[in-house]
VOROLUM-350349 format. One line per 2 residues: for each residue x, y, z of N, C-alpha, C. Coordinates in nm, 3 decimals. Example, Ala and Ser with C-alpha at 12.3 -4.5 7.8 and 13.67 -1.06 7.14 Angstrom:
! VOROLUM-350349
1.319 -0.569 0.780 1.230 -0.450 0.780 1.320 -0.330 0.780 | 1.285 -0.225 0.708 1.367 -0.106 0.714 1.290 0.003 0.787 $
END
This chain:
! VOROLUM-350349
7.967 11.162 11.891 7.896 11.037 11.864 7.782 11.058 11.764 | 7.719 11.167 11.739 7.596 11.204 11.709 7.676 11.221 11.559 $
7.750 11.264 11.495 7.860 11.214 11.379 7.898 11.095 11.285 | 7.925 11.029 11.412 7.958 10.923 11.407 7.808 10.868 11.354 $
7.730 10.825 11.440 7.575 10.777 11.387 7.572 10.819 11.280 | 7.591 10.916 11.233 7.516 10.946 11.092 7.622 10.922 10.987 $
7.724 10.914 11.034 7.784 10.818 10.907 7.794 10.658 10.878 | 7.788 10.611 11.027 7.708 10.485 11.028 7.667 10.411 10.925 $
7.495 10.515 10.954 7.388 10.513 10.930 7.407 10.525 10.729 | 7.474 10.594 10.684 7.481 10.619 10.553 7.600 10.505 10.496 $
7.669 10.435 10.612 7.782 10.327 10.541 7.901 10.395 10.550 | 7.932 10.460 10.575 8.060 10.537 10.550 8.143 10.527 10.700 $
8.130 10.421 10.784 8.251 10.366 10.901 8.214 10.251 10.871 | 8.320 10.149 10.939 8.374 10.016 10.965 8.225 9.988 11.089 $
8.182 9.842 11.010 8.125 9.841 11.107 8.161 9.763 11.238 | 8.273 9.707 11.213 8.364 9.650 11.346 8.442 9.722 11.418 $
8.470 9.787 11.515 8.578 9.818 11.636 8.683 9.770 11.557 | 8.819 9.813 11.525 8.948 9.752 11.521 9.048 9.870 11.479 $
9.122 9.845 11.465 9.321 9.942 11.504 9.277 10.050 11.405 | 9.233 9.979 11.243 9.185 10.052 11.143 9.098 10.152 11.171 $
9.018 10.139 11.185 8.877 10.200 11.215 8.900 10.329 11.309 | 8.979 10.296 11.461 9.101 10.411 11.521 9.197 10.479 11.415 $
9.259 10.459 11.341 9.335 10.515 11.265 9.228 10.631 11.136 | 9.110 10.596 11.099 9.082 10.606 10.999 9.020 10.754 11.063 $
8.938 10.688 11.210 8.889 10.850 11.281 8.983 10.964 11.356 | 9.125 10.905 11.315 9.256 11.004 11.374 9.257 11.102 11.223 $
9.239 11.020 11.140 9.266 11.094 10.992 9.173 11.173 10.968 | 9.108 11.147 10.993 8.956 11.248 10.968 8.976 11.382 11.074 $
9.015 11.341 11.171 9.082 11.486 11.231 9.153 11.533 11.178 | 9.250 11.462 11.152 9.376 11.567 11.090 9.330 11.627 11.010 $
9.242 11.602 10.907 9.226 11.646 10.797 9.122 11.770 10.843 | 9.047 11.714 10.951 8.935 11.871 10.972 8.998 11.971 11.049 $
9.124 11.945 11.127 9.220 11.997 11.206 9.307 12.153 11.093 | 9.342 12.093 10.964 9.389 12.187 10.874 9.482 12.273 10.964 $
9.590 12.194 11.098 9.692 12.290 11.125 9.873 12.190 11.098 | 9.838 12.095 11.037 9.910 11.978 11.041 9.984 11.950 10.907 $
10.059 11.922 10.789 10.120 11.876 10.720 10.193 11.773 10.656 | 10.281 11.719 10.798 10.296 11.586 10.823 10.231 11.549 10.926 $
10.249 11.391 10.898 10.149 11.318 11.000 10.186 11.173 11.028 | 10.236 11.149 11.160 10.280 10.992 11.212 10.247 10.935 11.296 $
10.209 10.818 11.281 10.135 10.713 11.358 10.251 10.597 11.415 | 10.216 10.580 11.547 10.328 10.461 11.603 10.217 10.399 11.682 $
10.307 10.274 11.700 10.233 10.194 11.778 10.200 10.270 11.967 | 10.097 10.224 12.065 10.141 10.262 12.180 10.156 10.224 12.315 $
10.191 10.051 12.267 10.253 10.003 12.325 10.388 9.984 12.372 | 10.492 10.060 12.293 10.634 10.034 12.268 10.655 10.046 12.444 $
10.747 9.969 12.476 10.833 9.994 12.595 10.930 10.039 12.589 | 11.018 10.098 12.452 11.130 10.130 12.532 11.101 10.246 12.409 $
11.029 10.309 12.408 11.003 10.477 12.309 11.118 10.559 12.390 | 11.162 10.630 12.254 11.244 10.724 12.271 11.180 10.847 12.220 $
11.203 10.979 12.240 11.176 11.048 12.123 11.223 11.104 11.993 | 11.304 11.035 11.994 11.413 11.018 11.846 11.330 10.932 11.780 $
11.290 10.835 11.845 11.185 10.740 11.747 11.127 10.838 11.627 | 11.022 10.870 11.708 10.929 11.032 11.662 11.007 11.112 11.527 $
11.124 11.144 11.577 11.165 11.263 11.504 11.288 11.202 11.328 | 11.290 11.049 11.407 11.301 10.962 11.293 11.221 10.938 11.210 $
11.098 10.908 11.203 10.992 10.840 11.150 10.932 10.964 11.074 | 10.927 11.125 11.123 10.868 11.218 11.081 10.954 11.324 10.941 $
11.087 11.276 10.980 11.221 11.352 10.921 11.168 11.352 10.762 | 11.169 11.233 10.694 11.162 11.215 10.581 11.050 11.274 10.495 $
10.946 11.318 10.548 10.849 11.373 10.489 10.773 11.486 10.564 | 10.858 11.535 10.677 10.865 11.674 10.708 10.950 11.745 10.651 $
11.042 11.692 10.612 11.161 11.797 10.558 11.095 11.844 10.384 | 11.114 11.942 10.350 11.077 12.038 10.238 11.150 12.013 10.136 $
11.275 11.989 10.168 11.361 11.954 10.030 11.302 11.797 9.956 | 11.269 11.717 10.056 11.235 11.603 10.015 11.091 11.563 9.948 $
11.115 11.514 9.868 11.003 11.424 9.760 10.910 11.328 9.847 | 10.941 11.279 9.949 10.832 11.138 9.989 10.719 11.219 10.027 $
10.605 11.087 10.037 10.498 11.140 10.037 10.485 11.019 10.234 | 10.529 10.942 10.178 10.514 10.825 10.290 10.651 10.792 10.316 $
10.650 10.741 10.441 10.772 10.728 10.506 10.701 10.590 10.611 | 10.787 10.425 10.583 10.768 10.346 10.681 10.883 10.307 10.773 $
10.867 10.271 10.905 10.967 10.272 11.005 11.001 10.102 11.006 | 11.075 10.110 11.048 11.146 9.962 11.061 11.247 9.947 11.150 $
11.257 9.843 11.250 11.390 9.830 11.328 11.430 9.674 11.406 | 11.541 9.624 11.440 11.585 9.512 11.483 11.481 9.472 11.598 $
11.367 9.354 11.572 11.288 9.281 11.639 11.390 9.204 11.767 | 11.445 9.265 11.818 11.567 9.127 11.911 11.502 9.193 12.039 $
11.502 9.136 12.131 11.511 9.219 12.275 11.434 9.069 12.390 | 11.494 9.056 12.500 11.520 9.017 12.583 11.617 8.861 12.555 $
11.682 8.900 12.462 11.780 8.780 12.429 11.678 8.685 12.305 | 11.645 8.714 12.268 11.544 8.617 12.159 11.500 8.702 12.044 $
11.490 8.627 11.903 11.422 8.742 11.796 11.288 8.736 11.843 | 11.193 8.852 11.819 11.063 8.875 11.818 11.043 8.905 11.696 $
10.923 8.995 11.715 10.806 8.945 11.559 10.802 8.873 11.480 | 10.702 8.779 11.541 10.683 8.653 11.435 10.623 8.605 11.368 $
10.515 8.722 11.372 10.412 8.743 11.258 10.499 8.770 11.117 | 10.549 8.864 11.117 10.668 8.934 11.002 10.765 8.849 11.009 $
10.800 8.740 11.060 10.883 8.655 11.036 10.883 8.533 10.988 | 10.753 8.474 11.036 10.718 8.346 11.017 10.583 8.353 10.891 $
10.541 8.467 10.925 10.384 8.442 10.841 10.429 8.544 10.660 | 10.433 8.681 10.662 10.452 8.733 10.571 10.565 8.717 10.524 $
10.677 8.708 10.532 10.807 8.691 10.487 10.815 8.577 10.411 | 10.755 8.477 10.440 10.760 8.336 10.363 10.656 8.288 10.259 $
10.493 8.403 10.321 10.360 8.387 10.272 10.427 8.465 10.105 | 10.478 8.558 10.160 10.546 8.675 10.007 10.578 8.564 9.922 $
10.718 8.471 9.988 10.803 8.369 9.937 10.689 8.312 9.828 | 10.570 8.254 9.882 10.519 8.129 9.878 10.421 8.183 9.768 $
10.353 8.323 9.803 10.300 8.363 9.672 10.360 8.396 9.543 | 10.482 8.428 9.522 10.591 8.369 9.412 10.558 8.272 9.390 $
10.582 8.212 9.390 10.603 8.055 9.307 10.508 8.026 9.296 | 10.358 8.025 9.342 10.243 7.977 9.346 10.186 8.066 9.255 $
10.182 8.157 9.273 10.150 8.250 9.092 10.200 8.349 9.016 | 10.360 8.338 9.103 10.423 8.387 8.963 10.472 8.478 9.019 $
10.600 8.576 9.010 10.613 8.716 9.082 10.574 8.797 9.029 | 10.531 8.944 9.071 10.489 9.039 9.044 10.538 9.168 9.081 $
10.518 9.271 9.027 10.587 9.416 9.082 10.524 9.409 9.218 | 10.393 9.400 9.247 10.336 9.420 9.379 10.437 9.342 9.484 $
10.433 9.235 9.475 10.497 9.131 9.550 10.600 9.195 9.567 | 10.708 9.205 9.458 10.854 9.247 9.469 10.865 9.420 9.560 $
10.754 9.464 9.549 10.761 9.611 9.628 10.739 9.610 9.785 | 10.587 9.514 9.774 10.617 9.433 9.937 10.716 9.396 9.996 $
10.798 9.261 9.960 10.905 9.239 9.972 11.023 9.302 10.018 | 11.023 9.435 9.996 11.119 9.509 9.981 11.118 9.574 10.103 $
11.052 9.579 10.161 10.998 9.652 10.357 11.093 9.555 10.426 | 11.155 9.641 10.498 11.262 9.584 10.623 11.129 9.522 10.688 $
11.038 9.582 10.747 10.933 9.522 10.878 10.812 9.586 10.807 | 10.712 9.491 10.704 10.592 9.545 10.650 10.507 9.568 10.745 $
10.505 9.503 10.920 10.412 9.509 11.013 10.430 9.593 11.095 | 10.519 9.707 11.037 10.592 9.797 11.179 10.461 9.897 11.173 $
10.436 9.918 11.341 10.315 10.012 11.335 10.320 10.147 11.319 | 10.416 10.187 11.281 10.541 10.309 11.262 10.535 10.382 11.124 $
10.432 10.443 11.105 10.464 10.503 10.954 10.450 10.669 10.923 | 10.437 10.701 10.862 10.446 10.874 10.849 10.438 10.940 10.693 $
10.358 11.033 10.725 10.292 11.060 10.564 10.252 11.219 10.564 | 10.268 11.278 10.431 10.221 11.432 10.394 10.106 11.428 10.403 $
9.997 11.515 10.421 9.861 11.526 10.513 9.776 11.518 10.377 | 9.828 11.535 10.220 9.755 11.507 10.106 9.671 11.395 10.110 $
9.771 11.242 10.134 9.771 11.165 10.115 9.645 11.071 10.170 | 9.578 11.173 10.341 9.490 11.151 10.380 9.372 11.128 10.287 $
9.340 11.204 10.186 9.195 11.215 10.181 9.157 11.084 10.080 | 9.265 11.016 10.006 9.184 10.925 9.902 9.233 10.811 9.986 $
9.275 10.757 10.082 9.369 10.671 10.147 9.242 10.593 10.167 | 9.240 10.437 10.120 9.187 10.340 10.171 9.204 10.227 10.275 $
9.193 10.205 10.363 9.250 10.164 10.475 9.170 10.045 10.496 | 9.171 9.923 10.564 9.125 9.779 10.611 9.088 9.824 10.787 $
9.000 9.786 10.825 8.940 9.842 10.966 9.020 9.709 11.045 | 9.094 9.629 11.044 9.093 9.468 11.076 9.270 9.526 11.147 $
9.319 9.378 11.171 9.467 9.341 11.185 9.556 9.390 11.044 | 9.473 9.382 10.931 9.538 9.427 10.805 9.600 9.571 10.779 $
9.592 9.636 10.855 9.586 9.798 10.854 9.712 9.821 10.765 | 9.822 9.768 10.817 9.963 9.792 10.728 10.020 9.760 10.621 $
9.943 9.604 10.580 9.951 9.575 10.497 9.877 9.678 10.354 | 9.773 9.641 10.442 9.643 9.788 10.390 9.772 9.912 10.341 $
9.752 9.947 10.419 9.832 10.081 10.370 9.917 10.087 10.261 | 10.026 10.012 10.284 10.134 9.961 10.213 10.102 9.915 10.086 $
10.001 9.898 10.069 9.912 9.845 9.933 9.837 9.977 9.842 | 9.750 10.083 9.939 9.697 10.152 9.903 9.848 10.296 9.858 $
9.933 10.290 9.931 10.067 10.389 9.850 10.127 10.270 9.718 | 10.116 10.169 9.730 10.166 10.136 9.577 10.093 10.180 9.480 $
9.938 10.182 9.487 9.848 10.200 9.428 9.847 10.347 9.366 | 9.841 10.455 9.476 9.863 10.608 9.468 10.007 10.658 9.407 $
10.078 10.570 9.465 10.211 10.699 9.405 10.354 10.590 9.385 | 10.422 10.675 9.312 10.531 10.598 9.257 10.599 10.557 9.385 $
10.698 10.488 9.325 10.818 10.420 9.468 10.890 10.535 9.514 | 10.927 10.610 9.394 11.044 10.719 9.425 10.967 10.823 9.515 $
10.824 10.784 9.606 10.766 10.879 9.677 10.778 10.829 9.784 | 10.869 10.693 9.812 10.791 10.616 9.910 10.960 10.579 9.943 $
10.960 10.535 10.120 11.131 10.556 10.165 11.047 10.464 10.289 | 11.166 10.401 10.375 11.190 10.346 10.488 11.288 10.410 10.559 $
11.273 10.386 10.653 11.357 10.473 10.769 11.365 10.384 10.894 | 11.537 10.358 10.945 11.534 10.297 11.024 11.556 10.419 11.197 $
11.440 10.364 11.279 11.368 10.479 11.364 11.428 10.413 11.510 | 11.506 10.305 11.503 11.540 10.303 11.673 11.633 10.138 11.702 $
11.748 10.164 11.776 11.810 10.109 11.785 11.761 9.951 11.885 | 11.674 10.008 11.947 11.643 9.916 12.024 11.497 9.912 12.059 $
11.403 9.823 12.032 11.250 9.796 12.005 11.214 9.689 12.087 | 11.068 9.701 12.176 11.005 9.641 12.244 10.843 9.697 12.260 $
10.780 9.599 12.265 10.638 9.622 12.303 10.602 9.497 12.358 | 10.472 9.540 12.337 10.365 9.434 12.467 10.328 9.320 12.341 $
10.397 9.203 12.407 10.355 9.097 12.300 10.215 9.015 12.337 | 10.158 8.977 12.242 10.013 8.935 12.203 10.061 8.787 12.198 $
9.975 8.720 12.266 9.964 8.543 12.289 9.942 8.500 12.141 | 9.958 8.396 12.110 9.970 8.303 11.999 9.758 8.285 11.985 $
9.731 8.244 12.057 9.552 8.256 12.081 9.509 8.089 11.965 | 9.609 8.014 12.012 9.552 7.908 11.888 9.443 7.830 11.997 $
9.348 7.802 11.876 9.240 7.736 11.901 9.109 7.878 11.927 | 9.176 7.939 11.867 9.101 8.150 11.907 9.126 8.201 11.802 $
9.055 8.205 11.684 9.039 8.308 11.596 9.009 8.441 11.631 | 8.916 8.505 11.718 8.844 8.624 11.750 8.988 8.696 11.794 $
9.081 8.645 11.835 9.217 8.758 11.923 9.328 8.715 11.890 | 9.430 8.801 11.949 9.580 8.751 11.932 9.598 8.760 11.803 $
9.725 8.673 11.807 9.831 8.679 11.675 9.734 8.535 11.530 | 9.664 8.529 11.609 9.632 8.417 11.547 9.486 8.478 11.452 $
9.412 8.584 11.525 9.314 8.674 11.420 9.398 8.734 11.323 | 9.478 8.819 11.371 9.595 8.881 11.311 9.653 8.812 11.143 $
9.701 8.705 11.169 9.748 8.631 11.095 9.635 8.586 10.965 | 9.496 8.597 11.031 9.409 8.602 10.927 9.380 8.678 10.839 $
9.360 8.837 10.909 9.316 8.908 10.869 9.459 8.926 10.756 | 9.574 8.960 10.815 9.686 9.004 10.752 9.697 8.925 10.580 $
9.663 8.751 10.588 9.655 8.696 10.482 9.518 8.705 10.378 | 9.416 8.761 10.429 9.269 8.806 10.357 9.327 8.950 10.275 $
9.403 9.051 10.325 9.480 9.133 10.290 9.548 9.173 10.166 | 9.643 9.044 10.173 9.727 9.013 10.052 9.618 8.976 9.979 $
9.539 8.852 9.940 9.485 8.807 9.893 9.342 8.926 9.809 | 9.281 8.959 9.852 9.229 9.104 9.850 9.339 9.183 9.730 $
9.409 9.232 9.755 9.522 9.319 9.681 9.541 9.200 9.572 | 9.611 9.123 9.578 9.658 9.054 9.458 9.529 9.026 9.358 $
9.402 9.002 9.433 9.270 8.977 9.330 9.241 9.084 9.229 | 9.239 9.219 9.303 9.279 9.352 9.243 9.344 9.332 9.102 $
9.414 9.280 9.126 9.519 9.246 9.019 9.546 9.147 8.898 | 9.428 9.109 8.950 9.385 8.973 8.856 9.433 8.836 8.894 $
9.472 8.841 9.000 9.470 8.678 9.015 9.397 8.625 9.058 | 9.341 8.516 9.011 9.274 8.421 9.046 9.274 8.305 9.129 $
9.194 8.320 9.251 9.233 8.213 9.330 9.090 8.138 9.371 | 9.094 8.010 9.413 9.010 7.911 9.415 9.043 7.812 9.549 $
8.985 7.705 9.594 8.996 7.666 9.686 9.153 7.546 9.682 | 9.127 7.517 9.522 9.268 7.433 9.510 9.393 7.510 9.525 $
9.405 7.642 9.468 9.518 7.740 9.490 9.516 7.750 9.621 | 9.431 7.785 9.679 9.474 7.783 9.829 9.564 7.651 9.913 $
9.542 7.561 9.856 9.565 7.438 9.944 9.723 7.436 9.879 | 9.742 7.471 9.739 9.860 7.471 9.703 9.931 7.562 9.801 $
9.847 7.695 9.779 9.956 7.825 9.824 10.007 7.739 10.016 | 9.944 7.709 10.037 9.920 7.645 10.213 10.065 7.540 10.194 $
10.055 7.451 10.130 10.172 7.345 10.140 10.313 7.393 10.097 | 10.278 7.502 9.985 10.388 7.591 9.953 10.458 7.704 10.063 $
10.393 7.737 10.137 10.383 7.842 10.268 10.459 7.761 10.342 | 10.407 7.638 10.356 10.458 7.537 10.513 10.583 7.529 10.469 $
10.649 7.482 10.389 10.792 7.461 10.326 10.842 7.570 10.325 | 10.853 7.632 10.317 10.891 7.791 10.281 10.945 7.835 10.404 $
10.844 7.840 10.534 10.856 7.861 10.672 10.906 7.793 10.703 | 10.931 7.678 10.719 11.036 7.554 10.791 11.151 7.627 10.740 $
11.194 7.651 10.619 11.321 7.692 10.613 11.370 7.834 10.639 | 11.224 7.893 10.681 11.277 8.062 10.724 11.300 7.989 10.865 $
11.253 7.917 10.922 11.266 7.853 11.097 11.417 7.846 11.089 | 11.476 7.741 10.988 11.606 7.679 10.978 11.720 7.840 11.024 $
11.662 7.878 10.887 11.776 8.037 10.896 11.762 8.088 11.008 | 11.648 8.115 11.028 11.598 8.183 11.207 11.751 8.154 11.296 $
11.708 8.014 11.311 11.791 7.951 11.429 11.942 7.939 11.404 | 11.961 7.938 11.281 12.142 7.964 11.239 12.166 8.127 11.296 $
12.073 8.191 11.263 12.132 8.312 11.271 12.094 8.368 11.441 | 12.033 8.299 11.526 12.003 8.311 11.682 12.163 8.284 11.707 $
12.195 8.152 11.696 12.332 8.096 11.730 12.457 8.160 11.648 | 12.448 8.226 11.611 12.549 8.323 11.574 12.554 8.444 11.669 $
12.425 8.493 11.692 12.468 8.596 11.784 12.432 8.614 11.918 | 12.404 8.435 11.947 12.426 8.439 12.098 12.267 8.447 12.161 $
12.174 8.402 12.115 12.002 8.478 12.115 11.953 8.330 12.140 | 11.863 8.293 12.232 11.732 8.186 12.274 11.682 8.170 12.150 $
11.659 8.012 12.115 11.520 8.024 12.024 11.473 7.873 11.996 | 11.387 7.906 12.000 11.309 7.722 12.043 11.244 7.699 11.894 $
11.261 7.583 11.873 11.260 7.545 11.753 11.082 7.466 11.733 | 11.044 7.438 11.841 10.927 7.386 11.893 10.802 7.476 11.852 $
10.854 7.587 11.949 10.731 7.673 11.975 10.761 7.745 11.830 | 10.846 7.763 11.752 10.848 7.839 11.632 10.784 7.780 11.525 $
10.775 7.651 11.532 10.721 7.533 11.437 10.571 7.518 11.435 | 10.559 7.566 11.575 10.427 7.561 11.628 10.297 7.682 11.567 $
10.410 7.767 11.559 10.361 7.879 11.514 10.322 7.886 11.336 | 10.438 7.831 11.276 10.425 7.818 11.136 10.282 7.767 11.115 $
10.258 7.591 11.211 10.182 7.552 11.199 10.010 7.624 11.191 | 10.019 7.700 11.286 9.904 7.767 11.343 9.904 7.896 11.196 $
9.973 7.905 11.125 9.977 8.023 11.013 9.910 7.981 10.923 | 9.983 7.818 10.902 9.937 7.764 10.782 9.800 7.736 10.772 $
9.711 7.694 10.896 9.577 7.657 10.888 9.501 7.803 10.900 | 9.594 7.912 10.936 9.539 8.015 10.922 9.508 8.112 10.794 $
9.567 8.077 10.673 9.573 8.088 10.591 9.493 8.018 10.493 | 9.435 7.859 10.544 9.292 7.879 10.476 9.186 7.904 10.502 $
9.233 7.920 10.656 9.106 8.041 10.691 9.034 8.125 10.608 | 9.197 8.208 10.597 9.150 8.350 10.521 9.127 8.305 10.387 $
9.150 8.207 10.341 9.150 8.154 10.193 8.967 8.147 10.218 | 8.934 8.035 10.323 8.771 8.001 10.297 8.701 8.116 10.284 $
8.718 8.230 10.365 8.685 8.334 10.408 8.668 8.429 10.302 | 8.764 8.434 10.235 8.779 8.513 10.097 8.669 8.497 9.947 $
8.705 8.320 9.945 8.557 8.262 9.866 8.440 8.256 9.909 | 8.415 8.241 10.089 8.259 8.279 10.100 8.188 8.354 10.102 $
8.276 8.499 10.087 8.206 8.637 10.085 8.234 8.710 10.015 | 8.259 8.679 9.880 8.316 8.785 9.749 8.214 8.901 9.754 $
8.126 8.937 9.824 8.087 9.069 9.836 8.145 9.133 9.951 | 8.237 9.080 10.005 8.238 9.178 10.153 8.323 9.316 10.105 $
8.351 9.404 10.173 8.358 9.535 10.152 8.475 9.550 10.257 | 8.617 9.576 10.211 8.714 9.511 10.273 8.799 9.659 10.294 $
8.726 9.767 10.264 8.802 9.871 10.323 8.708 9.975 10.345 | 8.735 10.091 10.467 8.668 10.183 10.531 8.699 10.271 10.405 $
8.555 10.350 10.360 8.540 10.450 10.268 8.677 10.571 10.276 | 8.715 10.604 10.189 8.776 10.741 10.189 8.795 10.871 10.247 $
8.845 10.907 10.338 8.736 11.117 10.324 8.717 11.146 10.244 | 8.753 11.100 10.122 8.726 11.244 9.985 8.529 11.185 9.965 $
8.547 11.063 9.993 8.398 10.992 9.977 8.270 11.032 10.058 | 8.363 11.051 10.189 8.251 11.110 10.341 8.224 11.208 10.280 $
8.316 11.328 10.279 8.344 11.415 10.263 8.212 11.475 10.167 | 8.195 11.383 10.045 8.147 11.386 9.896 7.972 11.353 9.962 $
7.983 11.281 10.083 7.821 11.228 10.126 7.764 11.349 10.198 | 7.870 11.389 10.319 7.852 11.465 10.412 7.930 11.621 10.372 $
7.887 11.683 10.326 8.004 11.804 10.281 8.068 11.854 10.393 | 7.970 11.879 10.529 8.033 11.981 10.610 8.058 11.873 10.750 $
8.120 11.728 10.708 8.166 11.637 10.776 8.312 11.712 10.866 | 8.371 11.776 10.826 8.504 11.766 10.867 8.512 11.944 10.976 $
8.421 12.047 10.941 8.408 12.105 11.030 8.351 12.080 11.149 | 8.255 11.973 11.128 8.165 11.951 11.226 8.236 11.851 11.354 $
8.302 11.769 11.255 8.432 11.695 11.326 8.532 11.776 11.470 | 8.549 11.897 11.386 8.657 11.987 11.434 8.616 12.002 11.532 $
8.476 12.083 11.559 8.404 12.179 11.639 8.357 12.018 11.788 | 8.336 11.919 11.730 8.281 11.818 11.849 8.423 11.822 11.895 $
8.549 11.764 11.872 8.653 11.725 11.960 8.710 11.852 12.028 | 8.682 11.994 11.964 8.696 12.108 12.049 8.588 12.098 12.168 $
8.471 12.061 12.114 8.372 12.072 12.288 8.421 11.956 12.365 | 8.468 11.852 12.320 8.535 11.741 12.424 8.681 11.786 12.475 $
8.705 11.840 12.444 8.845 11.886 12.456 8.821 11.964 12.613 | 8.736 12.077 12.587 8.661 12.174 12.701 8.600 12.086 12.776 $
8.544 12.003 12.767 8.479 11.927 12.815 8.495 11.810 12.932 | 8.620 11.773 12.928 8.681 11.643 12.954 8.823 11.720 12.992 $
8.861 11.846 12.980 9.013 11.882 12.984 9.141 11.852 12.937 | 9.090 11.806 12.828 9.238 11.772 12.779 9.366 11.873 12.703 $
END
């Protein structure tokens, strides 16, 4: 903790609690750890983990012959008779759609696009990759990521891997009328994200683009709903047309959320510093790292 404070204290952590912010202080081990090479992160909620999952997700950029640097996991959202993830179904899949046409396609877009499941919490990477990696402390983490390897390294470094035949976790309430939780913060943060990255890039957005990108989104999703439900009744799968509509709905106002959100704070600081940056503040950050989770280790017995 006494670490922690003092990077704090100098700016160099998230100053919010979130998935990111966990991920960002796993990396900072690894990296002060120096016994590691590859390195994979899953979600740890899954209910039905295998350990093939694992040895799927790690294959591609443990193995020596191979070029990737990053490796993302992906697999069939179906399980208890109904499709799941509907964040990646209803919100990004159509938001992608909708930012096409609303300003145009782009390599970024078209590389996004291209992810079986951009929200899978499932990814895996060479231990290089740690130290310049910019990461979002928020619900954005994957998107985050997925943004920061377009940025770093070519495509031909970068692979998907499908990691398990059959997928389940602990699903998160819809939380409408609740920004602070659920799928419904999520959905914010995830669209501040994109928006963030594409600015990067020079686009320009304003409060009228938003309202466009929003009516363009809603249309877009009604007809990913349509396909949804053709393709439930093909293979025999529940799916309520109600509560899915419901959901679009709750995206779309969530999305100028992140739109207002985006124009009222063009200073905010939308990703947790680097290690190469700590690193650059604090030189002897990453031994010191080492040596505390060894006395907790002794400490606590793990």
């Amino acid at each position: 903790r006494s670490i922690y404070k003092e990077l704090e204290a100098s700016g160099l952590v998230a100053s919010q609690p979130g998935k990111g912010r966990n991920v960002w202080n796993c990396m900072g081990y690894v990296l002060a750890a120096t016994n590691a090479e590859a390195i994979a992160l899953h979600d740890c909620d899954i209910v039905t983990y295998d350990r093939s999952l694992l040895a799927r997700l790690m294959y591609p950029v443990a193995n020596p012959q191979f070029n990737y640097e990053f490796c993302k996991g992906f697999y069939a959202r179906i399980a208890g008779g109904k499709l799941n993830g509907r964040v990646c179904r209803l919100l990004v899949s159509p938001l992608i759609a909708a930012l096409k046409r609303a300003f145009g396609d782009n390599e970024y877009l078209q590389y996004m696009d291209s992810f079986r499941y951009a929200l899978a919490g499932e990814f895996s990477f060479r231990r290089d990759v740690l130290n310049d990696i910019r990461i979002p402390s928020d619900w954005g983490l994957e998107i985050g990521v997925l943004s920061e390897m377009h940025r770093n390294y070519s495509n031909n470094r970068i692979c998907q891997v499908d990691i398990a035949d059959v997928y389940d976790h602990k699903h998160q309430s819809m939380s409408a009328g609740d920004d602070s939780g659920g799928l419904s913060k999520m959905s914010i943060d995830i669209s501040k994200a994109l928006f963030r990255k594409l600015a990067t890039q020079g686009t320009t957005f304003s409060t009228e683009s938003f309202r466009t990108l929003k009516a363009t989104y809603f249309r877009t999703a009604l007809d990913y709903v349509d396909a949804y439900h053709n393709e439930a009744i093909i293979n025999g799968l529940n799916f309520d047309i109600h509560e899915e509509e419901k959901a679009v709905e709750l995206f779309a106002e969530n999305i100028m959320k992140a739109g207002e959100i985006y124009l009222e704070r063009p200073m905010e600081t939308p990703f947790i510093p680097s290690w190469n940056r700590v690193r650059s503040a604090v030189p002897d950050v990453l031994p010191r790292l080492a040596a505390a989770v060894k006395q907790d280790m002794q400490k606590y017995g793990g």
